[in-house]
BAKEKOL-427626 format. One record per residue (C-alpha): x, z, y; residue number from 1; residue in three letters. Coordinates in pm, whole numbers, plus 50000, padded with zeros to 5 digits. Layout:
pt xx:X; zz:Z; yy:Y; seq:NUM; type:ALA
...
This chain:
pt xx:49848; zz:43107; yy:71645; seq:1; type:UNK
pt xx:50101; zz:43396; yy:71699; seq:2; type:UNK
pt xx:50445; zz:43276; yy:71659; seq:3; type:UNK
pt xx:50630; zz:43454; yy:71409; seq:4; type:UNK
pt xx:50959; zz:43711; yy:71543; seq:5; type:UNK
pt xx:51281; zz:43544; yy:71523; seq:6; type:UNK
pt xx:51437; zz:43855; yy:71382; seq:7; type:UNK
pt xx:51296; zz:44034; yy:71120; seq:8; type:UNK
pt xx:51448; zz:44258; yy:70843; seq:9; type:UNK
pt xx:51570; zz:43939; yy:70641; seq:10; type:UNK
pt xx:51704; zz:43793; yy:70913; seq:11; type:UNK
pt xx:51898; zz:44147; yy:70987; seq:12; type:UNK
pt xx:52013; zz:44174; yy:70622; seq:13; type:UNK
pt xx:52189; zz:43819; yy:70638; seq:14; type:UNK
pt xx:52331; zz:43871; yy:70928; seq:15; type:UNK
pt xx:52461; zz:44169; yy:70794; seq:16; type:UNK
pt xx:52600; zz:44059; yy:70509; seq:17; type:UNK
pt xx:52757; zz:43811; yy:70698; seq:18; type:UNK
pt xx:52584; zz:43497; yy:70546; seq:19; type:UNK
pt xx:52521; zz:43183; yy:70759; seq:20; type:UNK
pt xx:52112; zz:43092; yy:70803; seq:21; type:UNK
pt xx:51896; zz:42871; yy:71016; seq:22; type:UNK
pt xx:51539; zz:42981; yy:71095; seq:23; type:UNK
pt xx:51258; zz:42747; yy:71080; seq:24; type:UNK
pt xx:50929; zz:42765; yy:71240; seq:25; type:UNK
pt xx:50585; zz:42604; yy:71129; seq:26; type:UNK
pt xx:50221; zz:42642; yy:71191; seq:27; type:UNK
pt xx:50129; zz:42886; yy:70923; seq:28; type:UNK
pt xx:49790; zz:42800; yy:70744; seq:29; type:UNK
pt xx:49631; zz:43107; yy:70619; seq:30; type:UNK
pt xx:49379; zz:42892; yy:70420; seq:31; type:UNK
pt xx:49598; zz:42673; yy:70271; seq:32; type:UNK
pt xx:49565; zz:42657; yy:69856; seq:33; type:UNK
pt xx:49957; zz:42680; yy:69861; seq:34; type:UNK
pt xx:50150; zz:42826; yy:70107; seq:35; type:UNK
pt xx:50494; zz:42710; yy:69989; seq:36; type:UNK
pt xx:50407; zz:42358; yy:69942; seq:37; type:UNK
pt xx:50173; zz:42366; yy:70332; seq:38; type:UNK
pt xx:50555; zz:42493; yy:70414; seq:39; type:UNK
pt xx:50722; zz:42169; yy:70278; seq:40; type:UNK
pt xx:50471; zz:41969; yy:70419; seq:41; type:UNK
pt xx:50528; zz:42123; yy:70737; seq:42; type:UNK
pt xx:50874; zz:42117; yy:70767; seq:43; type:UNK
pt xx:50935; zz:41807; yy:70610; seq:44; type:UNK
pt xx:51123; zz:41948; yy:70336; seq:45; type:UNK
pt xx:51078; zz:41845; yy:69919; seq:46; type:UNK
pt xx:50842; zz:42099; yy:69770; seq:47; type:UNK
pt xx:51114; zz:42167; yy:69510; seq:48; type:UNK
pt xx:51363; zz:42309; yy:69791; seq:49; type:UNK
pt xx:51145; zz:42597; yy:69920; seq:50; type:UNK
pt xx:51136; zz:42870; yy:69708; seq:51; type:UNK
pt xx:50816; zz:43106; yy:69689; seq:52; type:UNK
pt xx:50843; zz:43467; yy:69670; seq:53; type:UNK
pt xx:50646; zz:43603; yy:69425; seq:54; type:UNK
pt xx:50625; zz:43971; yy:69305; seq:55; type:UNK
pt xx:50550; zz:44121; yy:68965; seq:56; type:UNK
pt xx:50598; zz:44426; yy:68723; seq:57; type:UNK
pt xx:50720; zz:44388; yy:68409; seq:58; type:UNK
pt xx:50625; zz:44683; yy:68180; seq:59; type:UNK
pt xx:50544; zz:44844; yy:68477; seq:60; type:UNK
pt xx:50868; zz:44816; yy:68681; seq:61; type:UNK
pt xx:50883; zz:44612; yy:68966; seq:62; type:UNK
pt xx:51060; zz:44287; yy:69082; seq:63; type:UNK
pt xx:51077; zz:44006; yy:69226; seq:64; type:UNK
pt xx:51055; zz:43632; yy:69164; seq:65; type:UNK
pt xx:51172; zz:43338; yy:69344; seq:66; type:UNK
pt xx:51072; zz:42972; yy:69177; seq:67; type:UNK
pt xx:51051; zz:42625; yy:69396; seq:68; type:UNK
pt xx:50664; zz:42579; yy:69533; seq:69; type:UNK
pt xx:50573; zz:42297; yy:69345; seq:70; type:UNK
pt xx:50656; zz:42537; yy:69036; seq:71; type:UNK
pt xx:50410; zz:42820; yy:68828; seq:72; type:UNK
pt xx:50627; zz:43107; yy:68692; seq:73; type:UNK
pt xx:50546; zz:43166; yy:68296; seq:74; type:UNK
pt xx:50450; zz:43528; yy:68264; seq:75; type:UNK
pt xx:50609; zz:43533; yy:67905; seq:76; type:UNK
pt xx:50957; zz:43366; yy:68032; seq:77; type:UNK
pt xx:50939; zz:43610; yy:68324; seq:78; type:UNK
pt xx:50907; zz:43925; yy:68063; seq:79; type:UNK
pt xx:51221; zz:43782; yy:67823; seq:80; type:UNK
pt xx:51410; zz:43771; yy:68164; seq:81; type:UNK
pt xx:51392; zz:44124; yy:68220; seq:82; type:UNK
pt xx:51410; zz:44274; yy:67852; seq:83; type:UNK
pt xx:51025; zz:44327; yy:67874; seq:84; type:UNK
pt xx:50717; zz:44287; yy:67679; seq:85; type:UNK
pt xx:50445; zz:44214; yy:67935; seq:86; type:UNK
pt xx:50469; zz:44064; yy:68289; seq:87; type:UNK
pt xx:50201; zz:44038; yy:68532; seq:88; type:UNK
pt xx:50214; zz:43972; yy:68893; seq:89; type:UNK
pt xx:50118; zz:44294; yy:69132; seq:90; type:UNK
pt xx:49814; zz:44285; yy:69361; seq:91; type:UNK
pt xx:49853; zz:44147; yy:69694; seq:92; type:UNK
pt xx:49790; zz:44518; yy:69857; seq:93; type:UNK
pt xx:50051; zz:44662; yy:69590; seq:94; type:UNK
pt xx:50318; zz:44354; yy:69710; seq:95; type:UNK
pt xx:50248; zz:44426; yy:70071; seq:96; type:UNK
pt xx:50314; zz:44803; yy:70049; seq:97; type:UNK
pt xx:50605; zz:44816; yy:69813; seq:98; type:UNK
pt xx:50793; zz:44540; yy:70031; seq:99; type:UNK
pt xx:50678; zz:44597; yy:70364; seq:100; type:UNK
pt xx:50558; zz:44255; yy:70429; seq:101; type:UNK
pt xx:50239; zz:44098; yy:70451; seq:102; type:UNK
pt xx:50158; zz:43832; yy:70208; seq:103; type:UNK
pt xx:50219; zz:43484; yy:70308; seq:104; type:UNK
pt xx:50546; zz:43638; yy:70485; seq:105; type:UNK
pt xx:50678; zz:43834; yy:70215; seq:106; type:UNK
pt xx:51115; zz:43772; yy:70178; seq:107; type:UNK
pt xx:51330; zz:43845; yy:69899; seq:108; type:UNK
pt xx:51576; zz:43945; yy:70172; seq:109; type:UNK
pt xx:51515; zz:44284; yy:70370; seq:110; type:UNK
pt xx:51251; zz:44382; yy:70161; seq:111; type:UNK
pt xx:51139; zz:44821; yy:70205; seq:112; type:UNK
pt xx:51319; zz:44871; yy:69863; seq:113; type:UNK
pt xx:51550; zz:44616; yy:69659; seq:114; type:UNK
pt xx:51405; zz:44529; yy:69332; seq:115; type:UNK
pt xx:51547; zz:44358; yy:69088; seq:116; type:UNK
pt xx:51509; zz:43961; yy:69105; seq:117; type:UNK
pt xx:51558; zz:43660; yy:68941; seq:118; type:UNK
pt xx:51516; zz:43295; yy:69039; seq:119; type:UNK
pt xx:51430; zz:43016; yy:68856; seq:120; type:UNK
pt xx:51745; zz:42818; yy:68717; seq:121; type:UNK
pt xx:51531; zz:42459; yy:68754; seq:122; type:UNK
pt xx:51476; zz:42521; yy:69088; seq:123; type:UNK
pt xx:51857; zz:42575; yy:69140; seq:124; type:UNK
pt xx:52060; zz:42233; yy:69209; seq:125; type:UNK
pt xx:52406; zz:42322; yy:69320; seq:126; type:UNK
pt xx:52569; zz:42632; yy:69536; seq:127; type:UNK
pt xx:52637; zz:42477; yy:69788; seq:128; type:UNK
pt xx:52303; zz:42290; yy:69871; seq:129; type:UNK
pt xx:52038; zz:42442; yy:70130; seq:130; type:UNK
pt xx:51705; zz:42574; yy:70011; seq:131; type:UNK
pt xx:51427; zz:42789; yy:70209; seq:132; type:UNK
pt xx:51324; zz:43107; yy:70180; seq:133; type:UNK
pt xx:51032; zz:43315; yy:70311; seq:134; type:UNK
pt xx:51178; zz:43460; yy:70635; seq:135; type:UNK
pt xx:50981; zz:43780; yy:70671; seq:136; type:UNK
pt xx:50685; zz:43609; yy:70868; seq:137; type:UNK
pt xx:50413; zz:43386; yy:70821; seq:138; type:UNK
pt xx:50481; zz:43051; yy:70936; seq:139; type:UNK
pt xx:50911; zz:43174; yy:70905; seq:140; type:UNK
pt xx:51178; zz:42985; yy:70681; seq:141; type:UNK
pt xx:51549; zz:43049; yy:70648; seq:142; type:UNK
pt xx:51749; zz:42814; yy:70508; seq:143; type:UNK
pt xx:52040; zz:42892; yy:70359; seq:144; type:UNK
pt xx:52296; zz:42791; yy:70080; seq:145; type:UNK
pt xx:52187; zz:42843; yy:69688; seq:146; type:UNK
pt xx:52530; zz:43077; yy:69588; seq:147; type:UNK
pt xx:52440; zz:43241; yy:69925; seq:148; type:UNK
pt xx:52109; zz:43302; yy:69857; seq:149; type:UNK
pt xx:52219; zz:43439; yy:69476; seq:150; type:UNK
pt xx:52460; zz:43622; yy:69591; seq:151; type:UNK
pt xx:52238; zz:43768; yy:69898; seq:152; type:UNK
pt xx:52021; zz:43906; yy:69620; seq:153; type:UNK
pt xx:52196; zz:44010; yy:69337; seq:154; type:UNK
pt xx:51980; zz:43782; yy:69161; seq:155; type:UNK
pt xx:51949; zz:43675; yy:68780; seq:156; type:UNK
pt xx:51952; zz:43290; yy:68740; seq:157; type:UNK
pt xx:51724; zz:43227; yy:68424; seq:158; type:UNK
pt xx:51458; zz:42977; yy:68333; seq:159; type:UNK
pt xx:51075; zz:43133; yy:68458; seq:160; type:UNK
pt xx:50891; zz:42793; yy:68457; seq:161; type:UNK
């Protein structure tokens, strides 16, 4: 298994931005039916504290998702979220090319072009408690505070489960 790089573009844009992150490493599964919860398994971590990146169009504008792995987004909640009508989440080819990361590695951080992005407000505990995000490689997590993490991203804070 290649090991993933230590610094990628999400790792760049925290350090940027001046926000304090650990990286964590794990065997990546390709073929595993859930790659955020194979993450929690592998690092030991409660399915509810990694966050998976998921990305979607709503009325045909792109953005980007971020709900705890042991959660499924609802497309309707996601549409109300963003002032839409219809929500639908893009093709894996579309994600890859429009964030310039390859699926099972995709980051809300450092992404080609910022989208807007919302994360779910169940999978949210407390600002100043750790969760995981995708790190920009398969088989990467950063963890990182919740306000951090909000704040990182701009992000919208509304129920999508």
């Amino acid at each position: 298994m290649k090991t993933p790089a230590k610094t990628t573009r999400a790792t760049l844009a925290l350090d940027k931005a001046g926000i304090r992150h650990s990286l964590h490493v794990y065997a990546y599964d390709p073929d595993a039916p859930r790659i955020g919860l194979q993450a929690a398994e592998a690092l030991g971590v409660a399915p509810g504290r990694i966050l998976k990146t998921l990305m979607a169009a709503v009325d045909g504008r792109t953005i980007c998702l971020l709900v705890a792995s042991d959660k499924e987004v609802s497309m309707k909640r996601v549409a109300t979220a963003f002032s839409g009508k219809a929500a639908a989440m893009l093709k894996p080819a579309d994600a890859e090319r429009l964030t310039g990361y390859h699926v099972g590695g995709i980051s809300p951080l450092g992404q080609k072009r910022p989208v807007p992005t919302a994360i779910d407000a169940g999978s949210l505990t407390d600002p100043a408690a750790e969760i995981h995000v995708n790190g920009g490689g398969r088989g990467l997590q950063i963890r990182l505070t919740e306000g951090d993490l909000v704040g990182a991203l701009k992000a919208l804070v509304v129920p999508l489960t």
